[in-house]
N, C-alpha and C positions, 0 to 999 in steps of 0.2 A: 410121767415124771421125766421130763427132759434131761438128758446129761449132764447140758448147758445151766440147765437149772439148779438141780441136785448136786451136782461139782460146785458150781457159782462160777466159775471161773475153767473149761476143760476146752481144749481145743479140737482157763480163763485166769562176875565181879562183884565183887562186892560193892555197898552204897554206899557214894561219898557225896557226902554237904555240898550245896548247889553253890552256886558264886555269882547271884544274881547282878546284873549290872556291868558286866565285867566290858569295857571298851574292847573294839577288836583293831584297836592300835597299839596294844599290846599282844605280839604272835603268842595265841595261844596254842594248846595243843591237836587240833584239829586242825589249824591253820600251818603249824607245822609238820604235819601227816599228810595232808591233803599234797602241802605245795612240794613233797621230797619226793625224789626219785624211787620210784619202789627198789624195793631190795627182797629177792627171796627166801633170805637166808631167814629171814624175822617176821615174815608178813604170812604165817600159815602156811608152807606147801612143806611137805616131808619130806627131809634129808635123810641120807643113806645110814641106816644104820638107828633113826631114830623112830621112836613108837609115838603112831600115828593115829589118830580118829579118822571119822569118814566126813564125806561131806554136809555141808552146815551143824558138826557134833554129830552125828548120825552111825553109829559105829557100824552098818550093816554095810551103806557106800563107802567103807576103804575101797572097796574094788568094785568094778561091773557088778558080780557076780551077788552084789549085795540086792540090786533091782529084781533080780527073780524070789531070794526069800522073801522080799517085802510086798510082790504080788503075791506071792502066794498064804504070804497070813492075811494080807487085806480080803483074800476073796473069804478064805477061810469065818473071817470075823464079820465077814457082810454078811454069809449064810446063816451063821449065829443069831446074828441081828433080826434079822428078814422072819427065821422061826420064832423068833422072841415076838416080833411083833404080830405076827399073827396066831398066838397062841390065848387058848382060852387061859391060861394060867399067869398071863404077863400080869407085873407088879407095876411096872411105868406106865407111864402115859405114852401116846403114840408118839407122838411130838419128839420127844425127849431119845426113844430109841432111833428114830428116824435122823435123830440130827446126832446121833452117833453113829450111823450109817456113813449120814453124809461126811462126817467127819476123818471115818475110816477110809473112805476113799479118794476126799480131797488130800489128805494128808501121803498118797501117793502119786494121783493124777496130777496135782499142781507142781508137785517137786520135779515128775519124769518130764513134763509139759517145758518148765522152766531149763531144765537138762539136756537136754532132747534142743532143745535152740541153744544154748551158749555154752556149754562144755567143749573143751578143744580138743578129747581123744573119743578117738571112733568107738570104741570098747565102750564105752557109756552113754554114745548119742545111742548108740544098738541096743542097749541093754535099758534106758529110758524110753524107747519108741515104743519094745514090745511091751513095755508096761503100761504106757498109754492107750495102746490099741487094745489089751487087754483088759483095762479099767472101762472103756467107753464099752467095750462089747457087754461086761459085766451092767454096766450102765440100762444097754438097750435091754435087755432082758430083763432088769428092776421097774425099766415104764411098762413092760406090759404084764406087770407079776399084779393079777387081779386080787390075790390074797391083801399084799402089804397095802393094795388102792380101798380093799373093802372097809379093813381096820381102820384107817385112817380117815376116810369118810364118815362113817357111822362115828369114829370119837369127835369129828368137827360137828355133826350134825344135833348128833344125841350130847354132848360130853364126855370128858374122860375118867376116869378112875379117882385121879386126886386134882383137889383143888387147881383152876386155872385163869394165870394173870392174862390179863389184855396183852402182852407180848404174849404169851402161850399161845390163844388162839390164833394172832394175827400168822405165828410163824408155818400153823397146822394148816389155816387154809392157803398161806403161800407154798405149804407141800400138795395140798387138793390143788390147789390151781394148777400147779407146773403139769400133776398127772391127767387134767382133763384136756390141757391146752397141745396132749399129746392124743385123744380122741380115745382114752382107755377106757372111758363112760358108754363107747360106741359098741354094737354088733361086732361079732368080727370078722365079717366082711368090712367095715368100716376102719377099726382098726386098722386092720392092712391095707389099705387105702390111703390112711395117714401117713404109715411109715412108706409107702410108695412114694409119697407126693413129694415130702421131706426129703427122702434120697432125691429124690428129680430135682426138687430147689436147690440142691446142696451140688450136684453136679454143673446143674447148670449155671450159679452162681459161680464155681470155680472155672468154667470155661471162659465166663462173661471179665472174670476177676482177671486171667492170664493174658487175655486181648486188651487189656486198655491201655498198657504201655506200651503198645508197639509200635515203632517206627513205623512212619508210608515211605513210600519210595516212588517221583515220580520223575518223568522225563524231563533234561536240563533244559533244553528248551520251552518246558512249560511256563521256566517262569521267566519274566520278563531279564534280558542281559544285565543290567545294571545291579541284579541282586543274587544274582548267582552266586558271586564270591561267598555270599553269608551260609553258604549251605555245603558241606562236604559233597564230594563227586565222586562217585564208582566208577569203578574199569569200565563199565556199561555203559558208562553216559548217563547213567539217573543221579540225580542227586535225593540224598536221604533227609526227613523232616523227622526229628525224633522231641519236637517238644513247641513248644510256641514261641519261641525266639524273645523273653520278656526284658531281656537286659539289650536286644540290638535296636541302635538309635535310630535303624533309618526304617521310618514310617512303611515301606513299599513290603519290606522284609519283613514283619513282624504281621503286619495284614495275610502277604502268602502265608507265612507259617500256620496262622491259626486257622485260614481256611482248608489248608491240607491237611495238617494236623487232626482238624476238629470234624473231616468231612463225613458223608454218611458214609455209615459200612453196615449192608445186607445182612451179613453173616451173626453180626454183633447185636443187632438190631431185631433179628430172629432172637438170638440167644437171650435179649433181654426178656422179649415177650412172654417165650414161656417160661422165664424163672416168673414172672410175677404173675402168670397164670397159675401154675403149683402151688406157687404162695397163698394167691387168692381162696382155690378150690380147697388148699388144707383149711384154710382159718372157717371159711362156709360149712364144710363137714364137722369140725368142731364144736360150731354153734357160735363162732362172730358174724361182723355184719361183713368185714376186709380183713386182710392183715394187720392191718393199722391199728385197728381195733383189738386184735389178741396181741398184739406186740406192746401195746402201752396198758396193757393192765397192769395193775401197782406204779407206776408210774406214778411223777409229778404233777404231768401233765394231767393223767388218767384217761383222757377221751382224744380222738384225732377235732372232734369238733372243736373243744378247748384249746388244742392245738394252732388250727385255724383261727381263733378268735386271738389267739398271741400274736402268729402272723400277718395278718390282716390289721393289728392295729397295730405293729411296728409299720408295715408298707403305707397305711396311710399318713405318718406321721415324718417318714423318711425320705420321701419323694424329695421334700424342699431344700431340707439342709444335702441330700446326694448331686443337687445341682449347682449349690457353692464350691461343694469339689470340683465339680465337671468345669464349670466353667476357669476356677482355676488352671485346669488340667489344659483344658485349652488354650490357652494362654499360653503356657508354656509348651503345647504344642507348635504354635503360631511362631513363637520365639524364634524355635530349631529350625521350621518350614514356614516360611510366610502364604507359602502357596497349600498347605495342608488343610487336608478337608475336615469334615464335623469329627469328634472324639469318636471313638469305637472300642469295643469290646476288649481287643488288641494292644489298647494303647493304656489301660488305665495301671494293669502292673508295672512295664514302665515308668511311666511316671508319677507313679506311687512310691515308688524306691526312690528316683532320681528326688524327688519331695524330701525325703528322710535324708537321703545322703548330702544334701547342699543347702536346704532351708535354713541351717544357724551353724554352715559351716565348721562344722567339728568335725577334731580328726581321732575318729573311730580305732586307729591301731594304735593313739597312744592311751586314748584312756580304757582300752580294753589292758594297760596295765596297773591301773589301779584298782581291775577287778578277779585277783589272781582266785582259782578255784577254792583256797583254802583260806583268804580271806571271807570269799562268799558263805562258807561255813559256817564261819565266826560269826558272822551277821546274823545268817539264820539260828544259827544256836543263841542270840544272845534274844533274837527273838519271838522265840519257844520258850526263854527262861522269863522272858517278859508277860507272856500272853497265858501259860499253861503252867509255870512252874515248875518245867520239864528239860533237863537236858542231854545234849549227846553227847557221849562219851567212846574216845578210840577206844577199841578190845582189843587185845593180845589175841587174836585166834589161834586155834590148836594146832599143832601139823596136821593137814589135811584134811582140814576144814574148809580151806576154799579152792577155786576151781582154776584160779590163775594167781600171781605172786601180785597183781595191782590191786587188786579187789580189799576195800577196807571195810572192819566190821564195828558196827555201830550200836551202843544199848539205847535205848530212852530209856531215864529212869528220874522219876517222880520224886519231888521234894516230900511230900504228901505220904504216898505208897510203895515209892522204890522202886524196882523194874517192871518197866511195859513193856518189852520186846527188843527185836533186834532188828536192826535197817544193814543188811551186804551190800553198800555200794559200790557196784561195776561202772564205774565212771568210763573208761578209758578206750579208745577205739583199738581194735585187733579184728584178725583177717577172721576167727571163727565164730563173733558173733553177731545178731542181726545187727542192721544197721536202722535202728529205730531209738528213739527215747519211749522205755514202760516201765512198768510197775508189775513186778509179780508178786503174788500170793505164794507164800510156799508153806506155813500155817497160820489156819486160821485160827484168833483167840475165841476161849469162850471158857465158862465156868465149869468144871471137871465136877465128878459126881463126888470128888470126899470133900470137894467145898475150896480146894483153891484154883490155879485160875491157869490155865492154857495161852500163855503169850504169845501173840503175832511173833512171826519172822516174814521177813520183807525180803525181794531184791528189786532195788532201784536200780535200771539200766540206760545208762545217756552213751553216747559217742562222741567224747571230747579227746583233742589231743595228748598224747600224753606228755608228763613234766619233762624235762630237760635238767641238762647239767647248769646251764646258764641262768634257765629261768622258768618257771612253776609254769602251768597250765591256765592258760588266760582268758577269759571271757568274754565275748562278746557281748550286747544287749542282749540280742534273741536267745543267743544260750543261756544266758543269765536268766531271763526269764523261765524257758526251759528247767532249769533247774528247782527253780522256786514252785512250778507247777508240778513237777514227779515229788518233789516232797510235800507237797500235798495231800499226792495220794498217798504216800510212807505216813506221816501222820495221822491221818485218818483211819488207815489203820493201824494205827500203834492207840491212839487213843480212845477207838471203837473197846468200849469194855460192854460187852454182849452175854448174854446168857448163853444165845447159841450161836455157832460157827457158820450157821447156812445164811445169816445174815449178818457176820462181823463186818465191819470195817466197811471199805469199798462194797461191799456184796448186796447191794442196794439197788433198785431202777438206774437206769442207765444215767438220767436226768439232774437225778440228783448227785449221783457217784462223778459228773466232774464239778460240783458246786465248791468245794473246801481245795482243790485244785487251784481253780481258776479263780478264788478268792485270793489265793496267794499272791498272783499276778499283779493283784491290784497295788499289795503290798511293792511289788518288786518296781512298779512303778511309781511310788511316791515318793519327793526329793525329801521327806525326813528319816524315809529309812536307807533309802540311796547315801546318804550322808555320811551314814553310820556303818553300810556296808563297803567303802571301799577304802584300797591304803596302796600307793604304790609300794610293788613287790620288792624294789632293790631303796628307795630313800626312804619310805615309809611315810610318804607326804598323802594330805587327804586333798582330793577336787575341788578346785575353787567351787561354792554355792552356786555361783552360777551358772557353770557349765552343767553341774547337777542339774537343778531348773531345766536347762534345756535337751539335757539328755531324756529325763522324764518325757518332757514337749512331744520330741522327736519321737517318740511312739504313738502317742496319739495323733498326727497328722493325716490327714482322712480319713478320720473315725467312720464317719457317715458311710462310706463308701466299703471301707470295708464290712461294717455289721450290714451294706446291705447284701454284698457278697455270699453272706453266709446265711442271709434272707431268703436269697433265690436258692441257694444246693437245697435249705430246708424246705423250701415248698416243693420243688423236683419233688422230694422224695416222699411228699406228704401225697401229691397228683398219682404217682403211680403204686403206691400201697394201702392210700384211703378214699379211694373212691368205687362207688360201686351202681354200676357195670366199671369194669376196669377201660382205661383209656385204651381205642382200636388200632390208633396212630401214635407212638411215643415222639414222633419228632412232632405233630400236630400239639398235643398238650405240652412239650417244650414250650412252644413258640406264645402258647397259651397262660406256661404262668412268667414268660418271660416279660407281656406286655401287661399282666398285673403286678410284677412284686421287681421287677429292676427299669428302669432309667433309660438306659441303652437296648435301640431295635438288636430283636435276633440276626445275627448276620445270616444270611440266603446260603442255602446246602450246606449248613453245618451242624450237628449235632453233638452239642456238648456233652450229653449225659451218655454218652456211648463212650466215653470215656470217665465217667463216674464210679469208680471202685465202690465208693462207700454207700452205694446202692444195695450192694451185696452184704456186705461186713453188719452197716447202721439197717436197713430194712426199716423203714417208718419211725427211726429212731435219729435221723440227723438233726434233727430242731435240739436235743440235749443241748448243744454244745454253747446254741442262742438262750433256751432257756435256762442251762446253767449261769449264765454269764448274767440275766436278769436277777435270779436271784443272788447271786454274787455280791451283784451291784449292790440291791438293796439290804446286803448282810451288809457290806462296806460300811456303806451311807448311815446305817443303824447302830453300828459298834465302833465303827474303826476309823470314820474320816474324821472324826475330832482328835482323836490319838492313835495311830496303829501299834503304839507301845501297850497299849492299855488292858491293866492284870485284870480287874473285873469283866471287862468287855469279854476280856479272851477266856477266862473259867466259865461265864454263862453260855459263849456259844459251844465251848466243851461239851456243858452237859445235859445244854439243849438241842445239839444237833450231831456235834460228831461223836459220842458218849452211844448214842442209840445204835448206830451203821443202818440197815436194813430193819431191825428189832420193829418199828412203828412206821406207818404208812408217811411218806414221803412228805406226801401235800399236807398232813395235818403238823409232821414236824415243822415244816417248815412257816406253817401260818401259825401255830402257835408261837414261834418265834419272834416271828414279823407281824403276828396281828394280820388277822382274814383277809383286810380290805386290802392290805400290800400286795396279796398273792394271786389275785385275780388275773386275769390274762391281760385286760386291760393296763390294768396297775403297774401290770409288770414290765409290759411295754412301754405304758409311760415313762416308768424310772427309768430303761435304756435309754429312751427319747435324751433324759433331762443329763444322762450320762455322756449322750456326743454333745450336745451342746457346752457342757463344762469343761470337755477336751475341747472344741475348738476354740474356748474362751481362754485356756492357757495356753496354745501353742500361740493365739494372737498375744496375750503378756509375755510370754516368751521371746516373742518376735521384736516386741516393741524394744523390748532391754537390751536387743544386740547391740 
């Protein structure tokens, strides 16, 4: 029983009448929440002299000092658990204690995990750490607690006690799974073995993880005079390369950068090798055939061969239209340098941006004022009220309930049912927390044993600027996007209503967990809800249609080029986690799946995947991100491209796809959805196929209407 598994996630008001319909040309209340200047005085943090709650209502975090009582009942109530479950006298099912287990401990690990990164006084990043180190260790000694593995096998195997539904078992053998996929099945010599191996992958993926950003440093002379300027100069005489130069125009400088940048490095190149050897030899002692193969169990996908047969019939079908781009590309390479040589590697982010930023000449700082943060609000709340019958509403939070004065709290609550949960959105950049856009868990929902119902609590975290006295917090596309995809995953789990927590919401294969994501995306690029989403913040004027139209456009402009992009990270990482004998030469299979699945030759002495983080992080899991986006599409295409306002569309994928989280195996939710034959690899690939082609067919309408 993995950590990782059993956590899901471990380092993972009253109700008022809906107001369907409501224009967000009318500032509502969210829109003016969003777009105001915070103020501490009203936004939750505790004033002097006033009686205060703890963090997210939790009255144990008013102080530090609250994290050691609450490991200390958590371990206390795992022990409880743990004897219940392996006792001849237990009345439950295994299942059912287990996922009160896990719930006992995600309901501390997810909160310290979340604390421990974004709280801004030391007294609680210290006092959430040791609670996390405390939960995993608690953890490591539940995988190898043979007792609670025997119970729980013998009930998957034999049955259990009382009556069991099809989520019942599905969730028991995703508990047998996590435990075998830890080698508790094994000797123990074997056993120890595994957790050998595991530590060994885990270190040496953090080595492999700390080297991939790092600057080269090489002598100024190396590079040619004429480009030197483009590169900062040390006291030393070297000049430093700390990235691949993709916004500098001059062809000569952006070639050096990526071959310095991207060149081999021994050390890193070692350090790959044997993370994916430990990798290898854990999933073999196991009883897989690769990594690949223990890493996509439950999955979408299910097999790395399935895998392959997605890949391989995107690559056949992409080659053609990734050469309308190129040749574009060149062209406007030709443009800049009459004398410049064929397209390269170097050149295609370049003029990938330069494409978006001048093809229909729009200017980007003024209509990022028609998309102020708490207009984008209004939009999406108006279309949650549209799709699910659900809306957000600002909370009054308590003193000292939240962990900084910007942070706003949010309910969903149901025309239907009334409250689903609560979304803490940390919108706003500051020096103490990461600098990433995610999604934490901090609980998980599920059905309580006197029968009502355990609501999600969310934090969504972006890094947007913060409002001003002049003017709210303004949007760009990508961030606009951005936003629309973290509430995704907020939504999903807000409307995951699960029996149990080990699979609410998000807590689902990887694969599938960014598909209601990156379906949002789709939404955020359609000029009917683009429409409807924006309002300038000081006249309250809406975007002429047309510019809409081509703002839309402007995202899709080398479609092809991009999903092939993300064609090739996914094969990388399919070559060195699913094949078996493992590759001898990692720059050799580079080069190998660089001249099957991309366009452009490998450039000579460089290695990209030595600079590949999400080798480490994804492990034979980077295709999700392609595969989400397939099935995406063909959610899209099946509910939403004839209306993305549409209330029927949006209650059946409810409670055909986000309704379950985790509860039912992936692939079958999703072909019962979509009907078998959509869900094939093939199929699935094809719909991408048909999906760049329809984006390049609007940025040319696009084009034509300038």
């Amino acid at each position: 029983m993995r950590a990782g598994r059993l956590l899901a996630s471990l380092p993972k008001a009253s109700f008022r009448t809906l107001t369907p319909g409501r224009s967000v040309t009318s500032l509502g209340p969210l829109a003016a929440a969003f777009n105001a200047k915070p103020n501490g005085l009203s936004n939750g943090l505790a004033q002097w002299g006033q009686e205060k709650t703890g963090l997210f209502g939790i009255e144990e975090l008013s102080t530090s000092e609250g994290f050691y009582h609450m490991k200390a009942k958590c371990i206390e109530n795992a022990s409880a658990l743990v004897r219940e479950a392996c006792s001849d006298q237990r009345t439950r099912n295994v299942a059912v204690i287990f996922d009160d287990l896990s719930d006992e401990l995600c309901r501390v690990a997810d909160l310290a995990e979340f604390v421990r990164l974004a709280h801004p006084e030391q007294a609680m990043q210290e006092a959430a750490t040791d609670a996390c180190i405390a939960i995993s260790g608690l953890v490591e000694e539940l995988n190898t607690h043979l007792g609670i593995y025997t119970a729980l096998k013998n009930s998957v195997e034999k049955g259990d006690l009382r009556p069991e539904t099809e989520v019942d078992k599905h969730v028991a053998k995703l508990f047998l799974q996590d435990f075998q996929q830890c080698g508790i099945h094994l000797p123990e010599l074997g056993r120890r073995q595994v957790v050998e191996l595991n530590d060994q992958a885990l270190r040496l993926g953090q080595s492999f993880s700390a080297r991939c950003h790092a600057a080269r440093a090489v002598k100024a002379d190396f590079l040619p005079p004429q480009i030197r300027s483009f590169f900062p100069l040390e006291r030393d005489g070297s000049v430093v390369v700390s990235g691949q130069h993709i916004d500098s125009p001059d062809d000569l400088a952006r070639e050096a950068a990526y071959k310095i940048y991207y060149s081999r490095d021994g050390e890193q190149e070692h350090l790959l090798r044997e993370m994916l050897t430990s990798r290898h030899q854990l999933a073999k002692l196991c009883g897989y055939k690769t990594f690949g193969h223990r890493a996509l169990t439950n999955s979408l996908a299910q097999t790395p061969e399935n895998t392959e047969l997605f890949l391989k019939g995107l690559a056949d079908q992409l080659s053609s239209r990734v050469a309308g781009d190129h040749e574009h590309m060149q062209q406007m390479k030709k443009r800049v340098n009459p004398m410049a040589g064929p397209l390269a590697m170097w050149d295609v982010p370049y003029f990938s941006a330069q494409a978006r930023a001048t093809m229909f000449q729009l200017d980007l700082e003024k209509i990022c004022e028609y998309f102020s943060l708490g207009v984008a609000m209004e939009g999406l709340n108006e279309l949650f009220q549209s799709l699910y019958g659900v809306e957000l509403v600002v909370e009054k939070p308590q003193a000292g309930e939240l962990w900084s004065e910007d942070v706003f709290k949010l309910s969903v609550r149901s025309q239907s049912s009334g409250l689903l949960g609560f979304i803490y959105c940390d919108f706003f950049a500051r020096a103490s927390k990461p600098h990433q856009d995610c999604h934490f868990t901090i609980r998980g929902g599920r059905e309580r044993a006197d029968g009502s119902y355990q609501d999600p609590i969310v934090v969504l975290m972006l890094n947007l600027p913060s409002p001003g006295w002049r003017s709210p917090t303004l949007l760009s596309p990508s961030t606009l996007d951005n936003l629309f995809h973290e509430m995704g995953h907020a939504m999903h789990s807000m409307l995951g209503r699960t029996k149990y927590q080990h699979v609410t919401g998000t807590r689902c294969s990887t694969d599938f967990a960014e598909v209601p994501s990156t379906l949002m995306e789709y939404f955020a690029a359609d000029p009917r809800v683009l429409a409807r989403v924006n309002r300038h913040y000081k006249t309250g004027e809406k975007l002429p249609e047309s510019t809409v139209q081509m703002l839309c456009a402007t995202k899709k402009i080398f479609a092809s080029t991009e999903l092939q992009a993300q064609l090739f990270y996914s094969a990388v990482d399919q070559a060195f986690h699913s094949r078996d004998p493992l590759p001898e030469d990692t720059v050799a299979a580079l080069q190998g799946v660089q001249s099957e699945y991309h366009t452009l030759p490998h450039p000579h002495g460089t290695a990209y995947h030595l600079r590949f983080s999400h080798l480490v992080g994804y492990g034979a899991r980077y295709y999700s991100y392609l595969m989400a986006r397939a099935v995406a599409s063909a959610i899209w295409q099946h509910g939403f491209q004839q209306d993305p306002y549409c209330g029927s569309q949006g209650r059946k994928y409810w409670a055909e796809c986000l309704a379950h989280g985790g509860g039912k195996p992936s692939h079958l939710l999703v072909s019962d959805y979509l009907g078998q034959a959509v869900t094939q690899p093939a199929a699935l690939a094809g719909g991408l196929i048909q999906e760049v082609d329809a984006k390049r067919m609007e940025v040319e309408r696009a084009s034509a209407r300038r």
